[in-house]
PDBQT receptor file of N, H, CA, C and O in Angstrom, charges set to zero:
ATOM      1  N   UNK A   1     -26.362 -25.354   5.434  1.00  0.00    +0.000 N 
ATOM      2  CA  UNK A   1     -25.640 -25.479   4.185  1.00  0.00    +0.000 C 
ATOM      3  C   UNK A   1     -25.738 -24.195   3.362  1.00  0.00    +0.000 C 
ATOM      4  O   UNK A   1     -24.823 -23.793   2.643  1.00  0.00    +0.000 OA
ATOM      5  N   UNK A   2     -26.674 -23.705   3.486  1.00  0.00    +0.000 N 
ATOM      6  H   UNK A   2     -27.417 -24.032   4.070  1.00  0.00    +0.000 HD
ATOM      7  CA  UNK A   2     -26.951 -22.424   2.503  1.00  0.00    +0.000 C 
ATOM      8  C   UNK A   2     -26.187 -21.004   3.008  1.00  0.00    +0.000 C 
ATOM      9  O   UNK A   2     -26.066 -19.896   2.486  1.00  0.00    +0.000 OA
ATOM     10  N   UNK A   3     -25.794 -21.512   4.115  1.00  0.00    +0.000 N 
ATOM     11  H   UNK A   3     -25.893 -22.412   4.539  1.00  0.00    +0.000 HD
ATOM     12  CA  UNK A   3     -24.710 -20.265   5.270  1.00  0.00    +0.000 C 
ATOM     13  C   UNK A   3     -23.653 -20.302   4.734  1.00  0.00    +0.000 C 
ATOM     14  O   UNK A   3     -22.971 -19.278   4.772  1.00  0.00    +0.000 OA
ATOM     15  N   UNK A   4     -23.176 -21.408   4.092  1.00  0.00    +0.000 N 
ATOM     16  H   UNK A   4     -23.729 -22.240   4.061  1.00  0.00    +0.000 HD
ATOM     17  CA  UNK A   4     -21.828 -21.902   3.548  1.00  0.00    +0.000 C 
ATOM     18  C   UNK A   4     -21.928 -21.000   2.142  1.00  0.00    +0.000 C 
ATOM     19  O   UNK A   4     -20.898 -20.401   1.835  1.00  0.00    +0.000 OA
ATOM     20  N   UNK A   5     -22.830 -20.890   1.459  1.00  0.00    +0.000 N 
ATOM     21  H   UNK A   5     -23.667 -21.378   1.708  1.00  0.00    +0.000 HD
ATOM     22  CA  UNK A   5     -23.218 -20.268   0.153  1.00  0.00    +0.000 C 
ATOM     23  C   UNK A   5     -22.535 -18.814   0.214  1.00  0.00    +0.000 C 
ATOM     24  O   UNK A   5     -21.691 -18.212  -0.449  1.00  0.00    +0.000 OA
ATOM     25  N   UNK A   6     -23.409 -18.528   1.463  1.00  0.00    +0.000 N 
ATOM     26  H   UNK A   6     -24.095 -19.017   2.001  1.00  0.00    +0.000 HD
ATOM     27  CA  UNK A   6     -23.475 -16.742   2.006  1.00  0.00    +0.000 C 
ATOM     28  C   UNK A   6     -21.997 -16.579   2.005  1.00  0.00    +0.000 C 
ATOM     29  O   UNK A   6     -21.464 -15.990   1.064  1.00  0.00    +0.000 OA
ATOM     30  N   UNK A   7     -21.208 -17.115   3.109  1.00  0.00    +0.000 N 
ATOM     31  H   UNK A   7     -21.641 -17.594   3.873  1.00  0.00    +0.000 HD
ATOM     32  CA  UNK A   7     -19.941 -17.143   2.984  1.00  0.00    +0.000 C 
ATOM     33  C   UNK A   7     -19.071 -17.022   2.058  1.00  0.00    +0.000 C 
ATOM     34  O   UNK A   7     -18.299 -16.073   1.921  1.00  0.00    +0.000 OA
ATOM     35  N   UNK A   8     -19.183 -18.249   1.189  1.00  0.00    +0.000 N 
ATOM     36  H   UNK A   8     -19.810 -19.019   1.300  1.00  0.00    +0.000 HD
ATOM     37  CA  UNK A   8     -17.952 -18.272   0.179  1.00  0.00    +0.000 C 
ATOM     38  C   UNK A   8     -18.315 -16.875  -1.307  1.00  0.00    +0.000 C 
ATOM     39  O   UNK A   8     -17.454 -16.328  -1.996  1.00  0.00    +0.000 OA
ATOM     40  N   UNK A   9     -19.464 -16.714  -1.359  1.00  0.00    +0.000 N 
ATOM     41  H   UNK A   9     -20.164 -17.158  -0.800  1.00  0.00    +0.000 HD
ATOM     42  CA  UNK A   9     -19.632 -15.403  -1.747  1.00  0.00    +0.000 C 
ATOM     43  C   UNK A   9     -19.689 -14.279  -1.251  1.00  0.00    +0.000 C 
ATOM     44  O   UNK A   9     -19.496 -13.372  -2.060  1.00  0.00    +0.000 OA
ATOM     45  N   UNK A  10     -19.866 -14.008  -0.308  1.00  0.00    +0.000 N 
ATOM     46  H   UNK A  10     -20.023 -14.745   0.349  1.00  0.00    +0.000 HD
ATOM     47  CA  UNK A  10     -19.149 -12.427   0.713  1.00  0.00    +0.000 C 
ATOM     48  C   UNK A  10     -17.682 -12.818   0.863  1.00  0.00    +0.000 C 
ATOM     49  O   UNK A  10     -17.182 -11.841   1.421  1.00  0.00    +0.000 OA
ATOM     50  N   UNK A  11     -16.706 -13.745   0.659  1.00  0.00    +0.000 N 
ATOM     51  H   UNK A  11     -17.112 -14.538   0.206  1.00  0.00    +0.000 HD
ATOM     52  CA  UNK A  11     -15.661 -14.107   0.504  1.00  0.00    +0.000 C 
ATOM     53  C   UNK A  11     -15.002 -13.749  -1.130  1.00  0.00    +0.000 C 
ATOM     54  O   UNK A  11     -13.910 -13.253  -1.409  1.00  0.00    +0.000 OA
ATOM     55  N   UNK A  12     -16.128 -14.211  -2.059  1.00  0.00    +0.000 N 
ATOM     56  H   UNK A  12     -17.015 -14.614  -1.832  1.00  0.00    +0.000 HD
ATOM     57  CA  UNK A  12     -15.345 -13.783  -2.975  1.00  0.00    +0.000 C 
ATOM     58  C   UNK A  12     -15.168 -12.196  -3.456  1.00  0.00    +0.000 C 
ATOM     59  O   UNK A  12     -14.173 -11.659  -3.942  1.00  0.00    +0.000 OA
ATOM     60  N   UNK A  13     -16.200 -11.750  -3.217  1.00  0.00    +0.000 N 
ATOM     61  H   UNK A  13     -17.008 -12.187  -2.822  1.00  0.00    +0.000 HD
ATOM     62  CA  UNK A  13     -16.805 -10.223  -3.470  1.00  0.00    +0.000 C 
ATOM     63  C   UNK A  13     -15.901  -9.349  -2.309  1.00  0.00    +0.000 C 
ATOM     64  O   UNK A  13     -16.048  -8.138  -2.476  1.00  0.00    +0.000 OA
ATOM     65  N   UNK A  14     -15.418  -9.536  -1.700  1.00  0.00    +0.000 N 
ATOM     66  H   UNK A  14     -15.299 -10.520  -1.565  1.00  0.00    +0.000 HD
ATOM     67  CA  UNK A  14     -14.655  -8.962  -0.460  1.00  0.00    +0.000 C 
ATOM     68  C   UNK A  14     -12.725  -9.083  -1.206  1.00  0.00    +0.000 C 
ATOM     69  O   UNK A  14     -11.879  -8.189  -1.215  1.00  0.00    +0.000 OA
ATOM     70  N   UNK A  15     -12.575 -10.942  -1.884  1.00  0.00    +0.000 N 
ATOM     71  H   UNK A  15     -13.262 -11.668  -1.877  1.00  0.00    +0.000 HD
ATOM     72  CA  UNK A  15     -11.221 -10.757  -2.137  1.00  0.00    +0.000 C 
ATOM     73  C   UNK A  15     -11.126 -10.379  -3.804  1.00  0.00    +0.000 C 
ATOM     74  O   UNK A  15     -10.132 -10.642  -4.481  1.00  0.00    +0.000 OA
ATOM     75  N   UNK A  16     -12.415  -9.679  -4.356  1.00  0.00    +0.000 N 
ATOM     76  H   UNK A  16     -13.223  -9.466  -3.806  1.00  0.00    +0.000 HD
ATOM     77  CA  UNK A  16     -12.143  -8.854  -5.478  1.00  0.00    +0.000 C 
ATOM     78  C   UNK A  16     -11.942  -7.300  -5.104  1.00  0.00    +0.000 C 
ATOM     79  O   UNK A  16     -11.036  -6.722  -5.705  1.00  0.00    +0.000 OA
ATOM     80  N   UNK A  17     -12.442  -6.815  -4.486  1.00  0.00    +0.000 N 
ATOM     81  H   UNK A  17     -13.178  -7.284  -3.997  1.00  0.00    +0.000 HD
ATOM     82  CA  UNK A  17     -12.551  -5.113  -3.802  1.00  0.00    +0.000 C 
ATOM     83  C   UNK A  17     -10.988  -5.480  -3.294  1.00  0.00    +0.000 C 
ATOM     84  O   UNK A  17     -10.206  -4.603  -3.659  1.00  0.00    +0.000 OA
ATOM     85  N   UNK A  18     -10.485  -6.337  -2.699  1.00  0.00    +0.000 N 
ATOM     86  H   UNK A  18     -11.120  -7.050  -2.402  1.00  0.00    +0.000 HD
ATOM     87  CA  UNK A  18      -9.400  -5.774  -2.287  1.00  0.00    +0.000 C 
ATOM     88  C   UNK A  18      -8.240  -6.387  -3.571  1.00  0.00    +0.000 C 
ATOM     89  O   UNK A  18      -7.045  -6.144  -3.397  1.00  0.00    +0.000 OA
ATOM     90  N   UNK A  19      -8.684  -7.184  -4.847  1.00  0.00    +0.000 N 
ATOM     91  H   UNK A  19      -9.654  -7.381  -4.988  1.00  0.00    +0.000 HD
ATOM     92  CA  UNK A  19      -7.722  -7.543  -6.111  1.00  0.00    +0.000 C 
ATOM     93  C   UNK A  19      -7.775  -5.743  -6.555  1.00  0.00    +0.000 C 
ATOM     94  O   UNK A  19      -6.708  -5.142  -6.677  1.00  0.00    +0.000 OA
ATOM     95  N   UNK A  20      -8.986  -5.086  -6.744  1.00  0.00    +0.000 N 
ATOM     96  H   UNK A  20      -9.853  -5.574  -6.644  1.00  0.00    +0.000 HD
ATOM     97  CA  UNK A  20      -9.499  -3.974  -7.590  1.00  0.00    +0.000 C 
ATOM     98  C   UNK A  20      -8.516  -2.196  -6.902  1.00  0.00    +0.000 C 
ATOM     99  O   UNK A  20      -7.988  -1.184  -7.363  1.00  0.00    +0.000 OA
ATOM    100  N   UNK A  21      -8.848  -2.911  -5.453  1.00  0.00    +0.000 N 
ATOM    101  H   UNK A  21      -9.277  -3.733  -5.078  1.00  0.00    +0.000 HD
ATOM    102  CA  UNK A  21      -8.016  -1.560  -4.760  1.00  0.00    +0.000 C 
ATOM    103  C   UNK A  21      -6.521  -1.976  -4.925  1.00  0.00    +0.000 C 
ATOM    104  O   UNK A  21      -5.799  -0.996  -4.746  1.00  0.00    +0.000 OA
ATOM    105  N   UNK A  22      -5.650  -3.399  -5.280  1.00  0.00    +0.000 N 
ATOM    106  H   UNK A  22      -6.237  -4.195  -5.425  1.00  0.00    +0.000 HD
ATOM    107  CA  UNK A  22      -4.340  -3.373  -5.170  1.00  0.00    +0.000 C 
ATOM    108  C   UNK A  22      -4.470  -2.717  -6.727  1.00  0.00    +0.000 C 
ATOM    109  O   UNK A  22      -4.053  -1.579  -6.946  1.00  0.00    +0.000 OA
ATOM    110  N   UNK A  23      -5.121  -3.588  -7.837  1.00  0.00    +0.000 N 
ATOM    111  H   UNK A  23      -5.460  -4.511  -7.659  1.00  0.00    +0.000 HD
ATOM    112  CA  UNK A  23      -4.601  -2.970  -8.978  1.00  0.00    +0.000 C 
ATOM    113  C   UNK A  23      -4.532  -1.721  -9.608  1.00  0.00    +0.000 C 
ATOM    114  O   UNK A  23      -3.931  -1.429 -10.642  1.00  0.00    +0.000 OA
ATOM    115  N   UNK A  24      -5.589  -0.624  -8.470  1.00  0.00    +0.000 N 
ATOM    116  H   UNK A  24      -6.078  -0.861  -7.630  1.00  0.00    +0.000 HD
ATOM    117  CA  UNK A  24      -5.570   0.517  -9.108  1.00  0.00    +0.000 C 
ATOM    118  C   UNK A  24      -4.336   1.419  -7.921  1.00  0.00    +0.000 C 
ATOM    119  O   UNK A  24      -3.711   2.439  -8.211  1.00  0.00    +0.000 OA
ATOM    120  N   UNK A  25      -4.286   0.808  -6.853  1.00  0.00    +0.000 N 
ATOM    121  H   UNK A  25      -4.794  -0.021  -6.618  1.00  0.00    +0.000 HD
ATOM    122  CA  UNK A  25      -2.722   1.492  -6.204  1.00  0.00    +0.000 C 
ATOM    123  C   UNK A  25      -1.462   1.295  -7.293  1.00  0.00    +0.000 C 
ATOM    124  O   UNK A  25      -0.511   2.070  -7.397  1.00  0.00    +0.000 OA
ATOM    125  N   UNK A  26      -1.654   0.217  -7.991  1.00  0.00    +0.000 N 
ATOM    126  H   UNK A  26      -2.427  -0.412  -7.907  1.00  0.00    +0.000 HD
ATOM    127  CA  UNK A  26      -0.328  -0.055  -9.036  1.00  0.00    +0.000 C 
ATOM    128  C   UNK A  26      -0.534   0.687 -10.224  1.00  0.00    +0.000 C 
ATOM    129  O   UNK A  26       0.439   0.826 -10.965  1.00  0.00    +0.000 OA
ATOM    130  N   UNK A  27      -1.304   1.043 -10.451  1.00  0.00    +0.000 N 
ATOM    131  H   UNK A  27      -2.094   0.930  -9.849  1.00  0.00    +0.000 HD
ATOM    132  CA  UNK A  27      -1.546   1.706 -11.790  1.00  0.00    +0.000 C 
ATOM    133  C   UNK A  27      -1.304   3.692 -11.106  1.00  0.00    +0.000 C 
ATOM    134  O   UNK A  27      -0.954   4.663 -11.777  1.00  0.00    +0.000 OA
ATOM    135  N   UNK A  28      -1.562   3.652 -10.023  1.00  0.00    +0.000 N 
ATOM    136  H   UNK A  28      -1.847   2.863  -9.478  1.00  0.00    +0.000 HD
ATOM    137  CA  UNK A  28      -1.386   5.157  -9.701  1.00  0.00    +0.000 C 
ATOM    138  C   UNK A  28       0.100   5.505  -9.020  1.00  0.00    +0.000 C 
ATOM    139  O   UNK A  28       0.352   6.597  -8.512  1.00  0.00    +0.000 OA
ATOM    140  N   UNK A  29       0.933   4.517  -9.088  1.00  0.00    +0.000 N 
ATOM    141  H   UNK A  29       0.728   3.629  -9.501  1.00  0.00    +0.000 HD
ATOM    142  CA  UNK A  29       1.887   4.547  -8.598  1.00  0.00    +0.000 C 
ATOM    143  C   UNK A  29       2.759   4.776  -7.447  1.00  0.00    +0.000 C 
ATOM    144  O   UNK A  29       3.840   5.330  -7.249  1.00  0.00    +0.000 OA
ATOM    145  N   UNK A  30       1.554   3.902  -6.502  1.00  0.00    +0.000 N 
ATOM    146  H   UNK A  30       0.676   3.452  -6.663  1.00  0.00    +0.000 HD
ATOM    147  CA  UNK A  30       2.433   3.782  -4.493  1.00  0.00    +0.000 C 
ATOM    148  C   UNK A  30       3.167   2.967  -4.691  1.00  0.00    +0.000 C 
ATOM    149  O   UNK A  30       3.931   3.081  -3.733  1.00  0.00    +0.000 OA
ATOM    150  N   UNK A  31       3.583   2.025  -5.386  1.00  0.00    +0.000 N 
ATOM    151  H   UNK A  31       2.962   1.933  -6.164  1.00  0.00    +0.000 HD
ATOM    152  CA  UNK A  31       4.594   1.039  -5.633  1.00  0.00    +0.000 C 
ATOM    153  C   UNK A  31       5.811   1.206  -6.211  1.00  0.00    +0.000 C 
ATOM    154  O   UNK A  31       6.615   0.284  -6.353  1.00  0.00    +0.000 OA
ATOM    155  N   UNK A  32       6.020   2.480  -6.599  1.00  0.00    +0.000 N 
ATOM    156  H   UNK A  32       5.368   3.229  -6.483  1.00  0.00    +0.000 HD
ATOM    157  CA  UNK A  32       6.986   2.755  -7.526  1.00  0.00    +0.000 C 
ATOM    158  C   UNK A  32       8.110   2.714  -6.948  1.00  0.00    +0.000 C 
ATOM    159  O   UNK A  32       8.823   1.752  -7.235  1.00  0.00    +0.000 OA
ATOM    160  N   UNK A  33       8.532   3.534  -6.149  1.00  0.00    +0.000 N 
ATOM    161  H   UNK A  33       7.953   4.315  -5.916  1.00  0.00    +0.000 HD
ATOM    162  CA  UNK A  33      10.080   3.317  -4.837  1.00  0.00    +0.000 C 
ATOM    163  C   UNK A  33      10.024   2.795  -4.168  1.00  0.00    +0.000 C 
ATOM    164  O   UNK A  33       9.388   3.200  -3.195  1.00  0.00    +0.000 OA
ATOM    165  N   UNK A  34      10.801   1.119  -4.119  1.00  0.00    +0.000 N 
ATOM    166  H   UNK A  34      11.317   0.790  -4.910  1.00  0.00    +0.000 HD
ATOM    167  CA  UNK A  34      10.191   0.598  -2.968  1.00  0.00    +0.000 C 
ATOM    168  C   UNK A  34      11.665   0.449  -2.361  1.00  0.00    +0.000 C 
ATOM    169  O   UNK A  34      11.825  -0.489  -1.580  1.00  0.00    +0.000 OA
ATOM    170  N   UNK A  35      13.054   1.501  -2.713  1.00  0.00    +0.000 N 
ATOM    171  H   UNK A  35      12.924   2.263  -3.347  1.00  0.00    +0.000 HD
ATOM    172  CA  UNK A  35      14.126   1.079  -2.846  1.00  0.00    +0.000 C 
ATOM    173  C   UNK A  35      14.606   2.309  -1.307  1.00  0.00    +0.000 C 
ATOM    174  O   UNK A  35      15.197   2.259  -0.229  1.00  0.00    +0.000 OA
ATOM    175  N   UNK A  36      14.002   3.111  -2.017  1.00  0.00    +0.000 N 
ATOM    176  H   UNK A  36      13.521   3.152  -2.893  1.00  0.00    +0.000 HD
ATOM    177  CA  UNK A  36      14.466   4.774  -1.043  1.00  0.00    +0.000 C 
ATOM    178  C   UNK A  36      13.860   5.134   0.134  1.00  0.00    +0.000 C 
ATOM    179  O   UNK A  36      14.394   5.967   0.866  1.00  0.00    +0.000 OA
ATOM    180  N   UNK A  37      12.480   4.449   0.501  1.00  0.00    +0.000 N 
ATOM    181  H   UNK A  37      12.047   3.772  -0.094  1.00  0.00    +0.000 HD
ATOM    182  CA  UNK A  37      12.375   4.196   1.775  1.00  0.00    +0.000 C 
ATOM    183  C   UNK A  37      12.890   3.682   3.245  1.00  0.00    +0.000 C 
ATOM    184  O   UNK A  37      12.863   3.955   4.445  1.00  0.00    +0.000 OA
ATOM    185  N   UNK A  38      13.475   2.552   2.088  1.00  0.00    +0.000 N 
ATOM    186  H   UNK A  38      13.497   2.330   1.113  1.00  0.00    +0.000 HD
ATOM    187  CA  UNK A  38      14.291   1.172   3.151  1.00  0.00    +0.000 C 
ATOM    188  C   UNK A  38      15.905   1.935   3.894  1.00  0.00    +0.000 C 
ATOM    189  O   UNK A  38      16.460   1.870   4.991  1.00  0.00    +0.000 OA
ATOM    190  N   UNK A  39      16.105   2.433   2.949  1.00  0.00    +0.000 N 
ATOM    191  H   UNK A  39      15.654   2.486   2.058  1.00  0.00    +0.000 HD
ATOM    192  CA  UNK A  39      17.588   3.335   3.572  1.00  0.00    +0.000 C 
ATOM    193  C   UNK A  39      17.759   4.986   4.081  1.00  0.00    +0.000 C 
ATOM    194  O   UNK A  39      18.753   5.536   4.554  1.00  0.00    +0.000 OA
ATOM    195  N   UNK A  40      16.425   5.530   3.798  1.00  0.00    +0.000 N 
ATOM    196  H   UNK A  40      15.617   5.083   3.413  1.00  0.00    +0.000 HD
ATOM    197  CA  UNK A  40      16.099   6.979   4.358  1.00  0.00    +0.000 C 
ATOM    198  C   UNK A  40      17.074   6.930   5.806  1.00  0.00    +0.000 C 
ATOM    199  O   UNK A  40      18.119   7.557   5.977  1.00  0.00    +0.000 OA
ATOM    200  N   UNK A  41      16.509   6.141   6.630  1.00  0.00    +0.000 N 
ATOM    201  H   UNK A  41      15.660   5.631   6.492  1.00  0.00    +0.000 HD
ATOM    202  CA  UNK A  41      17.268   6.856   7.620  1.00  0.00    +0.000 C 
ATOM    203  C   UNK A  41      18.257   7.076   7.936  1.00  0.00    +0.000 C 
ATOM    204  O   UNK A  41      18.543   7.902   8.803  1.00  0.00    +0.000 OA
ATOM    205  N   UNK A  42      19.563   5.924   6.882  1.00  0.00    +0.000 N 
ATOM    206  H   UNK A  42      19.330   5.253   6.178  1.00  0.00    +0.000 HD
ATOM    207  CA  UNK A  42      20.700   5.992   6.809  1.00  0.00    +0.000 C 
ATOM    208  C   UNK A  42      21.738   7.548   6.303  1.00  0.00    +0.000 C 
ATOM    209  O   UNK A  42      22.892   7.944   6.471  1.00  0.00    +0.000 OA
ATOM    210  N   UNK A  43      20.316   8.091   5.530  1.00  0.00    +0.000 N 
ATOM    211  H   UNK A  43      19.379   7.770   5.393  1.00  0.00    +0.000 HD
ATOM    212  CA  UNK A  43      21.248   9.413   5.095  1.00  0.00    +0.000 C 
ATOM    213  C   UNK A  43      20.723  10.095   6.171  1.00  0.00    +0.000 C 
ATOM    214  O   UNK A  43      19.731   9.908   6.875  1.00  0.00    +0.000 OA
ATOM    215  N   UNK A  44      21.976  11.285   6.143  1.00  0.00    +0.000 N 
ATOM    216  H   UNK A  44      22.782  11.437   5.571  1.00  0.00    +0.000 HD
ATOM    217  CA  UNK A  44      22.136  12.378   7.008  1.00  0.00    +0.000 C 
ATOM    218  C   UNK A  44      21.402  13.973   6.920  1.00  0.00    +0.000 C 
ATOM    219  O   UNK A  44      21.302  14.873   6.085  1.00  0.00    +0.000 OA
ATOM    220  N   UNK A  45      20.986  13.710   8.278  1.00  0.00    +0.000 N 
ATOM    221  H   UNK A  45      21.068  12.979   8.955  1.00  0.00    +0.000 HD
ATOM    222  CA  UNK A  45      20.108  15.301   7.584  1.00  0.00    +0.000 C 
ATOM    223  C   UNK A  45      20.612  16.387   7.347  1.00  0.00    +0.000 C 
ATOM    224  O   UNK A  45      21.747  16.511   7.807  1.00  0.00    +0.000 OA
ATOM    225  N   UNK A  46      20.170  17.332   6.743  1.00  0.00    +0.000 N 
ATOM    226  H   UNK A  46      19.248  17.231   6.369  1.00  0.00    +0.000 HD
ATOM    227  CA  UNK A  46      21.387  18.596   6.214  1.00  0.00    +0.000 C 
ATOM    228  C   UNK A  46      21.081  19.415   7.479  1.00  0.00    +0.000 C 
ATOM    229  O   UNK A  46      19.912  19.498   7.856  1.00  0.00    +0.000 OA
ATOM    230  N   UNK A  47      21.936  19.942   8.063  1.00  0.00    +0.000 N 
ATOM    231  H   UNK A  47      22.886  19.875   7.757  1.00  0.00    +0.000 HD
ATOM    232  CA  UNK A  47      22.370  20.866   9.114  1.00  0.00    +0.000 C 
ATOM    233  C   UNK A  47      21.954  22.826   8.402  1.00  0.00    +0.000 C 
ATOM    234  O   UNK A  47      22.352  23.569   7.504  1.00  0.00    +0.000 OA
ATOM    235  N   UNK A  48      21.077  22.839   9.386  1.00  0.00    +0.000 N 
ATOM    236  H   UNK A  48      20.755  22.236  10.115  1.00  0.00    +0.000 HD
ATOM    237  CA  UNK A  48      19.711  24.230   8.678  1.00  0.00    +0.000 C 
ATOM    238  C   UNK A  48      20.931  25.166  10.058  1.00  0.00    +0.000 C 
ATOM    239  O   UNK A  48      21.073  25.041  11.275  1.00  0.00    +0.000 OA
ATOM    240  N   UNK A  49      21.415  25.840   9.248  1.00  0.00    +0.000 N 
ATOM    241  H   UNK A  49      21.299  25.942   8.260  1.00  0.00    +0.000 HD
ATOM    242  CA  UNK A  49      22.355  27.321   9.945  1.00  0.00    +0.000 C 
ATOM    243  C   UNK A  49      21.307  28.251   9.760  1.00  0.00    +0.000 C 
ATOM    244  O   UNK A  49      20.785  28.712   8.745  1.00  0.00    +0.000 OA
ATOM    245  N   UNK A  50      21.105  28.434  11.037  1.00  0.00    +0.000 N 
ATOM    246  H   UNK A  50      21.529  28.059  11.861  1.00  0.00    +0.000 HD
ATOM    247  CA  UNK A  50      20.462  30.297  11.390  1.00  0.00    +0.000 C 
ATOM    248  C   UNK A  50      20.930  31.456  11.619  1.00  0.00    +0.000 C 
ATOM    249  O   UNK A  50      21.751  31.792  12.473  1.00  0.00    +0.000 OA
ATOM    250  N   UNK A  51      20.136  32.379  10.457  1.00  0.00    +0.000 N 
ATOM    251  H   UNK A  51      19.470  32.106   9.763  1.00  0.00    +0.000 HD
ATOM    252  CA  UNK A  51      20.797  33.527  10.873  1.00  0.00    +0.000 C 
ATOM    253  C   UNK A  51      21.170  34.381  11.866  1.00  0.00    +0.000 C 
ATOM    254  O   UNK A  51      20.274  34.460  12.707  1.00  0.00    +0.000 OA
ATOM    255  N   UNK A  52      22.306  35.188  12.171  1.00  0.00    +0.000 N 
ATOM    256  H   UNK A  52      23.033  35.124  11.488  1.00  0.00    +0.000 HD
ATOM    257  CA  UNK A  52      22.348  36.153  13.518  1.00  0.00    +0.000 C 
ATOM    258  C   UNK A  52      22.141  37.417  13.231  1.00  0.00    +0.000 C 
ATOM    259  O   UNK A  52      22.141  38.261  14.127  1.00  0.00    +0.000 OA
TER     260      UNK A  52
């Protein structure tokens, strides 16, 4: 029974580190474009002319 203890507290302490690492990715801003990724590959790449 006391294994059950261990558990649900290395459970909670585990799904705060990962509440603490989402909220500071949102505050530093990896979330910000989540629009211009999704269609990147649809645009065309610009054509690089070399000199002769």
């Amino acid at each position: 029974m006391s294994v059950l203890f261990v558990l649900i507290g290395a459970s909670v302490i585990t799904a705060l580190g990962f509440l603490i690492a989402f909220i500071w990715s949102v505050k530093n801003g990896q979330f910000d474009d989540d629009y211009t990724p999704s269609v990147r590959m649809l645009f065309d790449d610009e054509v690089v002319k070399k000199k002769k």
